[in-house]
Structure formats: C-alpha cells, structure tokens
C-alpha positions in Angstrom: 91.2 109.7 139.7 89.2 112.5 138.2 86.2 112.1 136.7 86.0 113.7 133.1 82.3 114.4 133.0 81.7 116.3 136.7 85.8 117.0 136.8 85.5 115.8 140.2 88.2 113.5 141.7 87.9 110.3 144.1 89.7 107.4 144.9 90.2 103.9 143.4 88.4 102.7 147.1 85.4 104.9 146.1 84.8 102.8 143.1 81.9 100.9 143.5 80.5 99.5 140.3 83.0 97.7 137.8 81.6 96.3 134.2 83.9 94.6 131.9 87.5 92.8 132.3 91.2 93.5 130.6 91.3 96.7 128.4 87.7 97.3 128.6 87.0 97.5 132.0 85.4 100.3 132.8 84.4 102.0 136.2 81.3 104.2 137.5 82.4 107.5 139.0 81.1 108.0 143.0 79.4 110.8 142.5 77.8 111.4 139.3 77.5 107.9 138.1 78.7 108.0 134.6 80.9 105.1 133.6 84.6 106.0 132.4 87.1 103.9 130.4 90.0 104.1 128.8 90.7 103.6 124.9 91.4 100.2 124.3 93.2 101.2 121.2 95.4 103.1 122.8 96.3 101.2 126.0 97.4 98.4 123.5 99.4 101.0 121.4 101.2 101.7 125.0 101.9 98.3 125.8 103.0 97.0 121.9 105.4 100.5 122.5 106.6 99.6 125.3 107.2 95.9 124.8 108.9 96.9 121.1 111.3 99.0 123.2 112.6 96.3 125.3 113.2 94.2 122.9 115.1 96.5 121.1 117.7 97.9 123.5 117.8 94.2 124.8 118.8 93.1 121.5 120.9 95.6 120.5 122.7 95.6 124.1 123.0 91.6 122.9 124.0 91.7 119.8 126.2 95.2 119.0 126.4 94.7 115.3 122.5 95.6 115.3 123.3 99.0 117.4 122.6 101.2 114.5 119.6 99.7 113.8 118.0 98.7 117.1 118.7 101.9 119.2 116.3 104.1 116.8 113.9 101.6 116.9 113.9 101.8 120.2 113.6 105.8 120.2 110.6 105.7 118.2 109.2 102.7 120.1 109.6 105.5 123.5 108.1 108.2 121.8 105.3 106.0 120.7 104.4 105.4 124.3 104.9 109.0 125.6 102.7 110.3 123.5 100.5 107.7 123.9 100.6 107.7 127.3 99.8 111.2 127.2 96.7 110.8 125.2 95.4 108.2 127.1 92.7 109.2 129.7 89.3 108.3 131.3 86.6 109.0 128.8 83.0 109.0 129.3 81.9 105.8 128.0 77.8 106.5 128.6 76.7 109.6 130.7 73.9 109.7 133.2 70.1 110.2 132.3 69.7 114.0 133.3 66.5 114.5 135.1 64.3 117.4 134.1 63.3 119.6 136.3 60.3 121.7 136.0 61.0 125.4 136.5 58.5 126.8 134.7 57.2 128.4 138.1 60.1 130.0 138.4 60.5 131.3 135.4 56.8 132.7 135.3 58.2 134.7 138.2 60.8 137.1 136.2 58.9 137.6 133.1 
C-alpha cells in the first residue's frame, strides 16, 4: 500500500492499528501514523456497479428478448465501476500532530 500523506509504501502485515469495520475501516500507516481510508461513497458506487452488471448480462444472457436493453445497461454499469475504481484510493482521513521544533538558534546563525 502507499501511504498518501508521506507517499511511502508498506505492507498489509505492517499495519498495526485498525479503527472501524465494513466500508469505514480505516488503517494507520507504519511510519508516519496518519490514518487512511477509503471513500465509502465510492466503494459502494463500485460494488452497486458491479453487482448492476451481473445482473444484467445474466439476465440478458437468460432472457434474449431483453438483449437490446440489458447489454447497455450493463456497459454503463462497467464503466461506472472503472472509473470508479479508478478514483478510489487511500485518503488521509486525520494527519499526525506536527511537532514544532525550535530553530530559532539556527536561524540566528545566518542572519
């Protein structure tokens, strides 16, 4: 997996803190610890896409009569979930508190 807030990547045996269950799960990254989840809205778009789908070239396959409607149906239902698909990644759900670090030393030192 890579981690969209310090784009680095580690495994799903790396994962060490889990919140949440189903669709908004969401997972703490290894080595920055922000916690990362997917779009719920999204990841249920994919699933009613791909489910749609089915059903319509299972139907149409079925029932021939209902070719000319089912098989665009099913088209749209595919590009639905491509491009959903495609849209769907990790997103930083709450970033890490950034610690503050007092530099005024060295910046004293170049002005």
């Amino acid at each position: 997996m890579l981690c969209t807030h310090c784009s680095k990547t580690f495994g799903v045996n790396a994962v060490k803190n889990q919140r949440g269950k189903g669709l908004n799960a969401q997972i703490q990254c290894p080595h920055c610890d922000a916690w990362l989840g997917n779009n719920p809205i999204l990841t249920r778009l994919k699933i009613a896409a791909f489910y749609s789908g089915v059903a319509a070239l299972v139907y149409g396959y079925f029932s021939p009569e209902m070719g000319n409607l089912t098989t665009p149906l099913a088209i749209v239902a595919m590009i639905v979930l491509l491009v959903s698909h495609m849209m769907d990644h990790l997103r930083v759900t709450q970033a890490p508190e950034v610690k503050e670090v007092d530099d005024s030393e060295h910046r004293q030192k170049y002005r």
